[in-house]
C-alpha positions in Angstrom: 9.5 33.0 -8.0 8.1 36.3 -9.0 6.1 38.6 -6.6 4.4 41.4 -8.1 3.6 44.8 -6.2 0.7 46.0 -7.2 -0.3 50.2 -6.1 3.5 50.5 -6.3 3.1 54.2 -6.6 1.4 55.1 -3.4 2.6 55.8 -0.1 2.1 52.1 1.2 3.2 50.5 -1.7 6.2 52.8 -2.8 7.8 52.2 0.8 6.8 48.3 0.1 8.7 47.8 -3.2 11.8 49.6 -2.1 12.0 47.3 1.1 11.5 44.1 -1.5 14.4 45.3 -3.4 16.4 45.7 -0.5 15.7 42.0 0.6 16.6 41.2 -2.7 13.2 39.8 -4.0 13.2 41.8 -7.9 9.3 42.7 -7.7 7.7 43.7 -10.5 5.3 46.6 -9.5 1.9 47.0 -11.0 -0.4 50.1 -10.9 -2.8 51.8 -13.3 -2.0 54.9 -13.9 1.4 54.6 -16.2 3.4 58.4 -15.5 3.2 57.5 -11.6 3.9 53.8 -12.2 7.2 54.6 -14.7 8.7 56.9 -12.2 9.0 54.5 -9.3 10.2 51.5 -11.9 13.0 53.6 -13.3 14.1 55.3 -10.0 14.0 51.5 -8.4 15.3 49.9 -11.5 12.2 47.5 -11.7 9.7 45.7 -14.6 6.6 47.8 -14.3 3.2 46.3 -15.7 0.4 49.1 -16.4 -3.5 47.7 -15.7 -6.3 48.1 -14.2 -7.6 45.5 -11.1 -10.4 44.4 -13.8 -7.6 43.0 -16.5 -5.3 41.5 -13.6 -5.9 37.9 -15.0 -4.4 38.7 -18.0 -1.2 40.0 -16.0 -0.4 36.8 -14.0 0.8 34.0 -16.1 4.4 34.5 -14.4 3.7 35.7 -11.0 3.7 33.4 -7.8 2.6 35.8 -5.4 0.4 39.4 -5.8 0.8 42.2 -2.8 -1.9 44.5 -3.3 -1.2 47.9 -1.8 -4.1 49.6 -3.8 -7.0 50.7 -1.7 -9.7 50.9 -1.1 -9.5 47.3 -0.9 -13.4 47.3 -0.9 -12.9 48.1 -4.9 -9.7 46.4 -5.8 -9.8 43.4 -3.3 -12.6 41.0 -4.6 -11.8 41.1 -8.2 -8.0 40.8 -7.6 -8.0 37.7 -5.1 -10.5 35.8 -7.8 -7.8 36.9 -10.6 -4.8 35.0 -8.6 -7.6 32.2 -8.0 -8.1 31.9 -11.5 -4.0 32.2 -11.8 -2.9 29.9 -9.3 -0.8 32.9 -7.3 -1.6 33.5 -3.5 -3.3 37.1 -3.2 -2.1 38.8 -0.2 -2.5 42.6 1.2 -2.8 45.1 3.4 -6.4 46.2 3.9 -8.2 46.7 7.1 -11.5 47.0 5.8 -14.1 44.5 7.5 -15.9 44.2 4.2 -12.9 42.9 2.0 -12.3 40.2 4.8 -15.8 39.6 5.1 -16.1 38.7 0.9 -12.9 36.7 1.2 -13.4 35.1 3.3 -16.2 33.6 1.1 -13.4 32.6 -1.2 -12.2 29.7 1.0 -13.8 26.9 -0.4 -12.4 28.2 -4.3 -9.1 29.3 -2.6 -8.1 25.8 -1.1 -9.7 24.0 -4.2 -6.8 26.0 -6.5 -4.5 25.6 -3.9 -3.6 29.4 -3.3 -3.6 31.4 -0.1 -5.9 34.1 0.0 -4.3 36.2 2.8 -5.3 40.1 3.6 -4.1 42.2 6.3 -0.6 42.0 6.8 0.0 45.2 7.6 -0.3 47.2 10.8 -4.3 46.3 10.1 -3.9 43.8 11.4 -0.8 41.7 12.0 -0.3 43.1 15.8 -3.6 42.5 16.6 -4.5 39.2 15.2 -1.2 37.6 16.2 -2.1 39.0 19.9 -5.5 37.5 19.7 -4.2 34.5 18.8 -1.8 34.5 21.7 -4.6 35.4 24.5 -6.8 32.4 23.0 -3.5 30.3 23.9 -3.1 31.7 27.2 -7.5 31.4 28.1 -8.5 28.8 25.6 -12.3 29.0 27.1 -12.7 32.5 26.3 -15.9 34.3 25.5 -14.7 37.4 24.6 -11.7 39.2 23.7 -11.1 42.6 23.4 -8.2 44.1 21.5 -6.9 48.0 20.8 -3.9 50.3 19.7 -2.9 53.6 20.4 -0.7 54.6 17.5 1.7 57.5 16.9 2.1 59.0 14.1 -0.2 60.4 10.9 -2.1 58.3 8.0 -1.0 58.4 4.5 -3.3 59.5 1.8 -4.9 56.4 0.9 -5.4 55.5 4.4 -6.8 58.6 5.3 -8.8 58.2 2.0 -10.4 55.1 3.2 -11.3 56.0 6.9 -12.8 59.1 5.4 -14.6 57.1 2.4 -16.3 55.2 5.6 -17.7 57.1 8.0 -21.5 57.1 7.1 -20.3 52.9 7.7 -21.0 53.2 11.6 -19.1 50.8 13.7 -19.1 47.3 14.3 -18.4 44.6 17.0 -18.9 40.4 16.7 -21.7 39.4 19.0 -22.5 35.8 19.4 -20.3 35.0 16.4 -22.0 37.4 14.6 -21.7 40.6 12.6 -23.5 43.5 14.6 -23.8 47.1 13.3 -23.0 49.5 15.8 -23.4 53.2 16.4 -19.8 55.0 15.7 -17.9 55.1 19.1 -20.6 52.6 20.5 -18.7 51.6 24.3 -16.1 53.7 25.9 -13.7 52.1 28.8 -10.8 53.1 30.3 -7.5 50.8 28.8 -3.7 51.2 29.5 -2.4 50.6 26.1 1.2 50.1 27.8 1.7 54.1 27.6 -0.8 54.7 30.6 -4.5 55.0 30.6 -6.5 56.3 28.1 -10.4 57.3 27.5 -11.2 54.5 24.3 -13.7 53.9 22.2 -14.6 51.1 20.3 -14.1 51.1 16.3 -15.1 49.0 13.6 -11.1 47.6 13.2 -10.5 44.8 11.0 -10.2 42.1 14.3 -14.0 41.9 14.4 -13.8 39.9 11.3 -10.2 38.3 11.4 -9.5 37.5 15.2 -12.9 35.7 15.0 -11.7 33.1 12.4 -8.3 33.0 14.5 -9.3 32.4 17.5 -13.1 31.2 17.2 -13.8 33.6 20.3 -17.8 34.4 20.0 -17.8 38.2 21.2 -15.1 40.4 19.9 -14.6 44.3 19.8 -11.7 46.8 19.4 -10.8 50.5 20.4 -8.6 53.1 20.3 -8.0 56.1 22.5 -9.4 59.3 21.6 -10.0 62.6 23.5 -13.4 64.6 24.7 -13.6 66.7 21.5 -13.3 63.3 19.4 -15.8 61.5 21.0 -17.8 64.4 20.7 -17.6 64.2 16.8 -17.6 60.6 16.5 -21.7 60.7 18.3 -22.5 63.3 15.9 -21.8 61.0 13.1 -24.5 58.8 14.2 -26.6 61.9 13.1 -24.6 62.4 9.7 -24.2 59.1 8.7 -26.6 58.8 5.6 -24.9 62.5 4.3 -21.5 60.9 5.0 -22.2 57.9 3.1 -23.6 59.7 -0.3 -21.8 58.8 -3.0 -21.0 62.7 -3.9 -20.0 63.7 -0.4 -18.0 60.3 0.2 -16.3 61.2 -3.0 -15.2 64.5 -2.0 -13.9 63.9 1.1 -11.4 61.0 -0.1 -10.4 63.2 -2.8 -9.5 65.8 -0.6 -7.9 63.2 1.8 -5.6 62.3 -1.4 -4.6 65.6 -2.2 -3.6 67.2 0.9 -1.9 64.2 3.4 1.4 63.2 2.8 2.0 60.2 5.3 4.4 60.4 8.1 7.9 61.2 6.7 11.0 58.7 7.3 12.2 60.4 10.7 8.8 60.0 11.9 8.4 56.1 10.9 11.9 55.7 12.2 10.8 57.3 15.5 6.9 56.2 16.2 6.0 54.0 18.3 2.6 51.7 18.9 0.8 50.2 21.8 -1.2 47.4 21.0 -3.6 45.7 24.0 -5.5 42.9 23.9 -7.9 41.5 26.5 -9.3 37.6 26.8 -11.9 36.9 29.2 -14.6 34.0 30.2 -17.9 35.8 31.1 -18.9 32.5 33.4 -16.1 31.7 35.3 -14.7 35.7 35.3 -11.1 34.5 34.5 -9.2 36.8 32.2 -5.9 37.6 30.7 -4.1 40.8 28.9 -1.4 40.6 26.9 0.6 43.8 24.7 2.6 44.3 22.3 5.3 47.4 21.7 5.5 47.9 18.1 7.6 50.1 15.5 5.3 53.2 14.0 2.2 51.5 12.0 3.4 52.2 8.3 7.1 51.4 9.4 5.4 47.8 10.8 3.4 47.3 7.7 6.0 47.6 5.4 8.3 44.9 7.5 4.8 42.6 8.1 3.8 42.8 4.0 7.2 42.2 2.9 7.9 38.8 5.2 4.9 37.6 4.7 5.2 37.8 1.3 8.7 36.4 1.3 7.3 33.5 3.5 4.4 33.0 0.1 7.3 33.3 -2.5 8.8 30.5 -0.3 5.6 27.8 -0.3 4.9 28.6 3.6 1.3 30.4 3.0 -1.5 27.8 3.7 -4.2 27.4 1.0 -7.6 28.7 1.4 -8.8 32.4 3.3 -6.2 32.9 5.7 -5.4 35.7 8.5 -1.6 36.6 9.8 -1.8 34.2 12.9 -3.4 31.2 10.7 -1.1 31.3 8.1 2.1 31.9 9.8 1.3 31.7 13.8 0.9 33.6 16.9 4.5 34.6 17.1 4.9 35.8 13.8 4.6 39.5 14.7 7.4 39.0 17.1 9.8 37.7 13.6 9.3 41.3 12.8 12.0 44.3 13.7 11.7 45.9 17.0 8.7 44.4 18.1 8.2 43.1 22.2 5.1 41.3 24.0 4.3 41.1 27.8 2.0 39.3 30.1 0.0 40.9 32.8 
C-alpha cells in the first residue's frame, strides 16, 4: 500500500512525512516545485514525484492513499480529490477552509460510486472539534445547537498564516437552520472557559460550520476563539475593509508576505503547547445542555499525529467511501487514539 505526501516541502507537510517514516509507512512525497521537493527526499531517503495538482491523475496509478498538505486547499483541494476519484485512491488532508468542505462535499455521490473516501481535515482543523461535536450529539441527541471553540498556544506556520491572511475580505460564517449564513467578521462575542479560565471570544468562520453539521446533523452551529480588546477592535474594522482585503492584488500580497516572513512554531514549542478545545450542545425548547473539552497537544504537533493515523487507518481499508469528516470516518473517540490528548464532562 503506497501513501503519497503531497506539499512535502512545507511546514505541515515536512513535519508530516518525517512522522510517516518514523511509523514506518515509506511515503512517497509529491510537491511542485523540484529544488524544495529534492532536498526533503534525499535528507529523508524518500521517492519524490515533481507535479503540479492539475497533472495529479497522471501521478496515481500506484498510490492507495494521497495526504495533501498543500494549501490553500481552496486551489489544490477540488482538482486533487476528483484526480484520486478518477484513481480509485482515498484523498485525504488537512485544510480548514469552509469552501473546500463545502465542494467536497458535493463529491459524495462520485466518491461512494468509486469507492474511495474523500476525507479533509484531519488536522488540528478540525479533528478536536468534530470528534467533540460528535461526542456532545451522543451525550444531548435532541440538540438544536452546538457551539464549539479553541484557544490555542502557539504561532501559525507560513502556509497557514498564508491562508487566514488570503481570507479576510471572506467575513465570517455560522450554520443557521441547516444553512450557510454569511456573517460579519467577529459577528457574537460570549464569555467561554476553554478549560484555561474564561476568556472574551468571538465567533469565526472555523471549518465546524461545515463539517460538525454533516456529523452531527445539529441545525445551528457556530465556533469561536478567544481574542483580546485590541483584536476585536481590528476584526470590526474588517467589516469596513473587506472588499480591499479581498482584491486579488492586495490578497496576493499579504500571503506572500505571510510566506516569507513566518516560520511556524519551532520543535520545543510544539513539544510544549498546549490547546483548549470547548464545545457546547444545547436544545433551545426544553433549555437542556451539555459541555464537553478536550486538552490537546499544540495544534501543528496534533495535526501531524491526527494526518498521519488517519492516514494509516486509509492505507489499512478502515476509511468509509464517499465525503467523510474525522468523526464519520473513524468515530467520536478517535481524537482520544491520538498522543496526549484528554476529554471531560461538565
Amino acid at each position: 500500500m503506497t501513501l503519497l505526501v503531497y506539499g512535502a516541502y512545507g511546514y505541515t507537510g515536512e513535519l508530516v512525512a518525517e512522522e510517516a517514516i518514523e511509523r514506518g509507512l515509506d511515503p512517497v512525497l509529491g510537491g511542485r516545485n523540484a529544488t524544495k521537493l529534492d532536498r526533503v527526499g534525499a535528507r529523508l531517503d524518500c521517492e519524490t514525484r515533481t507535479f503540479r495538482v492539475a497533472d495529479a491523475a497522471r501521478e496515481l496509478d500506484d498510490v492507495d492513499v494521497v495526504l495533501n498538505c498543500a494549501g490553500p486547499f481552496v486551489e489544490t483541494a477540488e482538482p486533487f480529490a476528483d484526480a484520486c476519484i478518477d484513481a480509485g485512491a482515498d484523498y485525504l488532508d488537512v485544510t480548514g477552509e469552509i469552501p473546500v468542505f463545502e465542494s467536497l462535499a458535493r463529491r459524495d455521490g462520485d466518491a461512494t460510486e468509486a469507492g474511495v473516501a474523500v476525507l479533509p481535515g484531519v488536522g488540528f482543523d478540525v479533528v478536536p472539534t468534530d470528534c467533540l461535536a460528535a461526542h456532545l450529539a451522543g451525550r444531548l441527541p435532541d440538540a438544536t445547537h452546538l457551539s464549539l471553540g479553541f484557544e490555542p498556544h502557539g504561532g501559525l506556520s507560513p502556509g497557514t498564516a498564508a491562508t487566514v491572511l488570503g481570507q479576510l475580505g471572506d467575513g465570517g460564517a455560522i450554520r443557521r437552520d441547516g444553512r450557510l449564513v454569511s456573517v460579519p467578521p467577529g459577528h457574537r462575542q460570549r464569555r467561554i472557559d476553554f478549560g484555561n479560565g474564561e476568556r472574551s471570544a468571538v465567533t469565526i468562520p472555523w471549518g465546524d460550520v461545515s463539517t460538525a453539521y454533516r456529523s452531527t446533523g445539529i441545525p445551528n452551529v457556530d465556533a469561536y476563539v478567544p481574542m483580546p480588546k485590541n483584536a476585536r477592535r481590528a476584526m470590526r474594522a474588517a467589516r469596513y475593509l473587506g472588499p480591499v482585503l479581498s482584491a486579488d492584488p492586495v490578497s496576493d500580497a499579504l500571503q506572500s508576505l505571510a510566506r516569507r516572513f513566518v516560520s511556524g512554531p519551532d520543535e520545543a514549542e510544539r513539544d510544549a503547547g498546549r490547546a483548549y478545545v470547548w464545545g457546547e450542545v444545547r436544545n433551545e425548547e426544553t433549555g437542556e445542555s451539555a459541555v464537553s473539552r478536550l486538552v490537546t497537544p499544540e495544534t501543528y504537533a496534533l495535526t501531524v499525529d491526527a494526518a498521519t493515523t488517519a492516514a494509516e487507518r486509509a492505507l489499512d481499508g478502515d476509511a468509509p467511501p464517499g465525503y467523510q469528516t474525522p468523526s464519520t470516518a473513524y468515530g467520536a473517540d478517535f481524537v482520544l487514539e491520538l498522543d496526549d490528548v484528554t476529554r471531560t464532562d461538565d
